[in-house]
Kinemage of the C-alpha trace (Angstrom):
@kinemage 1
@onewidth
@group {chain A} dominant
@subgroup {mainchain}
@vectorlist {calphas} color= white
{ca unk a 1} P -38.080 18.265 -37.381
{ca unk a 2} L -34.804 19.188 -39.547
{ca unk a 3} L -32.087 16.636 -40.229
{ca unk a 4} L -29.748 19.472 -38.841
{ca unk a 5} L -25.659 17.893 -38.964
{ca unk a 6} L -26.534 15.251 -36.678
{ca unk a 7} L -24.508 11.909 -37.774
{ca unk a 8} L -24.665 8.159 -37.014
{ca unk a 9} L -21.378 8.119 -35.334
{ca unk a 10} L -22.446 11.393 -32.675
{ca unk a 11} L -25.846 9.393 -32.125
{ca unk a 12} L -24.235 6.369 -31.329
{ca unk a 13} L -22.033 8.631 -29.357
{ca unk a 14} L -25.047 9.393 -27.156
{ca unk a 15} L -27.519 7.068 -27.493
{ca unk a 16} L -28.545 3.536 -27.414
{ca unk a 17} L -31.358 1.715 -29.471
{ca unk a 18} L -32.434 -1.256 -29.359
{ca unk a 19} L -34.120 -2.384 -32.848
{ca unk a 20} L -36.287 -5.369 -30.640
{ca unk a 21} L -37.919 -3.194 -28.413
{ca unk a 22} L -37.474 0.029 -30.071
{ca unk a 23} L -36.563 1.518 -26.854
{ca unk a 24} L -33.553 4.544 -27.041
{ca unk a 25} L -31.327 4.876 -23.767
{ca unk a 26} L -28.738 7.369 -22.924
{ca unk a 27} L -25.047 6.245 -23.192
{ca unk a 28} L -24.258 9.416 -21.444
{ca unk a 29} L -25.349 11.540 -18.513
{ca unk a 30} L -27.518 14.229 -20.227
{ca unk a 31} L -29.756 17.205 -19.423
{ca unk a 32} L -28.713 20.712 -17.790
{ca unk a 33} L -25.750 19.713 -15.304
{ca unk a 34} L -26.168 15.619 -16.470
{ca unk a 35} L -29.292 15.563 -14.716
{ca unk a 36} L -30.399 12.607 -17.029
{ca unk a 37} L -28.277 9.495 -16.265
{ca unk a 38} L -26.767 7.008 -18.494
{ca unk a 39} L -28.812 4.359 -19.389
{ca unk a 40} L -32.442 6.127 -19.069
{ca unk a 41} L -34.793 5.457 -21.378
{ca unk a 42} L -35.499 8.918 -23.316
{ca unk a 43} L -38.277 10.198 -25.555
{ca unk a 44} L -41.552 12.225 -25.036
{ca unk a 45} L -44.798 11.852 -27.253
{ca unk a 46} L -45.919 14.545 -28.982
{ca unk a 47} L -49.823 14.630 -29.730
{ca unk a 48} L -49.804 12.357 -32.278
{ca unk a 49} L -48.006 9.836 -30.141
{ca unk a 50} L -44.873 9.516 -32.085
{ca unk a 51} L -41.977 9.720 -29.536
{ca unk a 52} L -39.775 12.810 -30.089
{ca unk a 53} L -35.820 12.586 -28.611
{ca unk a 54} L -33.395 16.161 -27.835
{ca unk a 55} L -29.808 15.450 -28.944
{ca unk a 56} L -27.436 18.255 -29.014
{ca unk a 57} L -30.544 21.060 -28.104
{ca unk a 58} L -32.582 19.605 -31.326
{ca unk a 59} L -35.749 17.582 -31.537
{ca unk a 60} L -35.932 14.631 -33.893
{ca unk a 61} L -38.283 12.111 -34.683
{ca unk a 62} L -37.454 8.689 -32.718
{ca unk a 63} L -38.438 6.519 -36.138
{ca unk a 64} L -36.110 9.097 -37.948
{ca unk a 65} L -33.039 8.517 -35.464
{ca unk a 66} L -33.969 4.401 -35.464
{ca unk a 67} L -33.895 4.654 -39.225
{ca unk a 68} L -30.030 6.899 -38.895
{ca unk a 69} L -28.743 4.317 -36.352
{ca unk a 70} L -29.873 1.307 -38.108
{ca unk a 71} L -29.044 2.591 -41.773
{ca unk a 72} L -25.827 4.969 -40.983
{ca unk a 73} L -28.001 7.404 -42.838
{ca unk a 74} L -31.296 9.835 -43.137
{ca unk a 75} L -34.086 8.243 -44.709
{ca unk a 76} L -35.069 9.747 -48.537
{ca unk a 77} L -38.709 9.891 -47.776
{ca unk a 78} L -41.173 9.356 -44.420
{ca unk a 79} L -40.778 6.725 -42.014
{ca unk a 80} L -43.752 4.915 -41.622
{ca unk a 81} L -45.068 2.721 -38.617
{ca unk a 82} L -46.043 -0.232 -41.108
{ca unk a 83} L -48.885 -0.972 -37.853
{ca unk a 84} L -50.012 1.981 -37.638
{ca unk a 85} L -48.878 3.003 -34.001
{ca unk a 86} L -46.667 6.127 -34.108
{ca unk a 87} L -44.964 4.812 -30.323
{ca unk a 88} L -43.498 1.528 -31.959
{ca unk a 89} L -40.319 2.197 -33.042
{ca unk a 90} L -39.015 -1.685 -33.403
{ca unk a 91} L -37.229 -1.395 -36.476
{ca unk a 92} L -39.049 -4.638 -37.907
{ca unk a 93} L -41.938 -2.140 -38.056
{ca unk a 94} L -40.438 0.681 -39.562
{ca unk a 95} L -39.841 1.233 -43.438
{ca unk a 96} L -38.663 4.041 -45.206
{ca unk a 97} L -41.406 4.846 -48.146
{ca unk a 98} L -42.308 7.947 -50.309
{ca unk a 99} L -44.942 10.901 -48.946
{ca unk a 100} L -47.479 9.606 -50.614
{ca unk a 101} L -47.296 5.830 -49.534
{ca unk a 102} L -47.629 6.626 -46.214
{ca unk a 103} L -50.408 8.906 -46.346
{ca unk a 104} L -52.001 5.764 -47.932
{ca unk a 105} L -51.326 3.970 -45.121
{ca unk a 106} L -54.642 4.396 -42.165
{ca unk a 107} L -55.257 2.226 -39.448
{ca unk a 108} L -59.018 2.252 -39.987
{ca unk a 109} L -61.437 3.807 -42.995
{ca unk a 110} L -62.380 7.381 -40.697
{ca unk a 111} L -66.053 8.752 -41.212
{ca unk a 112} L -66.721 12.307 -42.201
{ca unk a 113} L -67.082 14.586 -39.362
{ca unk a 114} L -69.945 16.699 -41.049
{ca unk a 115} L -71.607 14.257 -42.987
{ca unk a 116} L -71.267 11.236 -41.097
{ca unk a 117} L -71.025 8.983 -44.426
{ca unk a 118} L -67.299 6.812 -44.677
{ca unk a 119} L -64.577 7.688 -45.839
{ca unk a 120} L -64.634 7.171 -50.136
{ca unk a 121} L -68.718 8.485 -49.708
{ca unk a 122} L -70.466 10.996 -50.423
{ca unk a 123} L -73.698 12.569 -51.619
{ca unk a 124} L -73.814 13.836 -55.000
{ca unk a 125} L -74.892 17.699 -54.891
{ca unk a 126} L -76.677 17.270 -58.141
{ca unk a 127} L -79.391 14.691 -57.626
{ca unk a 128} L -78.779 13.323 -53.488
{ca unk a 129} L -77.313 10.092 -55.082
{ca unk a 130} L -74.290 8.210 -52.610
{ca unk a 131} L -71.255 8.328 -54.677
{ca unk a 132} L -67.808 6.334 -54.208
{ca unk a 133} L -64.822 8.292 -55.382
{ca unk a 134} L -60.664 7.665 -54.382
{ca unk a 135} L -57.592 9.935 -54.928
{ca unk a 136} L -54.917 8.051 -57.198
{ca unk a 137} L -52.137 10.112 -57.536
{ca unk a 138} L -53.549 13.097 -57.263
{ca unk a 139} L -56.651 12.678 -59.353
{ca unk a 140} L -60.172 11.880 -58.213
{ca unk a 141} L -62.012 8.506 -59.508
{ca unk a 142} L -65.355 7.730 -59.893
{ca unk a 143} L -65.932 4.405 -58.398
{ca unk a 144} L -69.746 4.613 -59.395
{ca unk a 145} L -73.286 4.935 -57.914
{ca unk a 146} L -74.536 2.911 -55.073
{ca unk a 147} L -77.875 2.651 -53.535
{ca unk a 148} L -76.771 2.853 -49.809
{ca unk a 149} L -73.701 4.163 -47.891
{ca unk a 150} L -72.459 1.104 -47.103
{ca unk a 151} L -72.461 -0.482 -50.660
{ca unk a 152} L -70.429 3.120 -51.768
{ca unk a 153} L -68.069 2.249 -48.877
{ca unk a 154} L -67.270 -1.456 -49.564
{ca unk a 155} L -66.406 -0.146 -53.424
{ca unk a 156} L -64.057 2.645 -51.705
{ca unk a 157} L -62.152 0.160 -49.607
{ca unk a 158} L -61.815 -3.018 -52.491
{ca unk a 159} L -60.307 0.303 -54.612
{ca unk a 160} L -58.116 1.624 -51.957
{ca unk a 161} L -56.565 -1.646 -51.259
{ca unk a 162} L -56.065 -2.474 -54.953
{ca unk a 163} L -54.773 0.915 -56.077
{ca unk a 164} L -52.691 2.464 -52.589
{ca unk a 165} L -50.169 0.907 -52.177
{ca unk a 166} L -49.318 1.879 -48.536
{ca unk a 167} L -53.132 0.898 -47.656
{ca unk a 168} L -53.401 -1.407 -44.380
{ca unk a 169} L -56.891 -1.448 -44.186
C-alpha cells in the first residue's frame, strides 16, 4: 500500500472518520457513476482483517488514513493496533511505532507448526535438550536449559516482556 500524493485536506475532502468508533464514511457520492452514497460506511478486510479503503483508484490501509486524518500527516513507521485486532481503527488504539516494535507486538505466544513446542522452544539438535532462545535486535539469546517445554516457555515469555518493547503478551 504506497503513500501515493494523497493529502489530509483531499481525504477530508472525501471522507469522514470518526476517531471513537473508528468507523470512515463517505462525504461524497463515490463508486463508478456515484453508485456509493454519501455517508456509507466504506472499507473491506483483507485476509488479515485490517480494513483496506479506495480513494482516488488507490488502496490504503484504514489505520494509515486514521493516522493522515488525525495527524495531517503519513506516519514514519507502522501503525500498530496496540490490541491486537487489525479491524479497530479507534484512534485511542492506534500508535505510530518503528518495524520492529510492532512485530514485537502478538496477541498470544503461537506454537510451532512442525514441532508443536511454544514459541521461544526448541529442541537442541545436539543432545535432545529443550532450549529457550529470543531475537533482540536481530541477534539470538540463549535463555538457558530447561527440563520441560513449559519451564523453556515461561523463561521465553518473562524475556520477551522484559526485553520487546512492543510485547502485549
Amino acid at each position: 500500500m504506497a503513500t501515493a500524493n494523497l493529502t489530509a485536506q483531499r481525504l477530508r475532502e472525501l471522507l469522514n472518520y470518526d476517531p471513537e468508533t473508528g468507523i470512515f464514511t463517505w462525504k461524497v457520492n463515490a463508486g463508478r457513476w456515484g453508485r456509493i452514497k454519501a455517508g456509507t460506511e466504506t472499507g473491506s478486510p483483507d485476509l488479515t482483517g485490517h480494513l483496506r479503503i479506495q480513494v482516488d483508484g488507490t488502496l490504503y490501509y484504514a489505520h494509515r488514513l486514521a493516522w493522515l486524518m488525525q495527524t495531517g500527516a503519513w506516519p514514519l513507521g507502522d501503525v500498530d493496533h496496540m490490541d491486537g485486532v487489525p479491524g479497530n481503527n479507534r484512534w485511542r488504539n492506534l500508535r505510530d511505532v518503528p518495524h520492529q516494535t510492532n512485530a514485537e507486538n502478538r496477541r498470544k505466544a503461537h506454537r510451532n507448526k512442525q514441532s508443536g513446542l511454544p514459541m521461544g522452544v526448541s529442541i537442541d539438535k545436539r543432545d535432545g535438550g529443550i532450549r529457550a532462545d529470543i531475537t533482540v535486535n536481530g541477534r539470538a539469546r540463549s535463555l538457558g536449559r530447561f527440563d520441560d517445554p513449559e519451564q523453556a516457555h515461561a523463561a521465553y515469555l518473562k524475556a520477551k516482556r522484559e526485553l520487546h518493547s512492543g510485547c502485549t503478551i
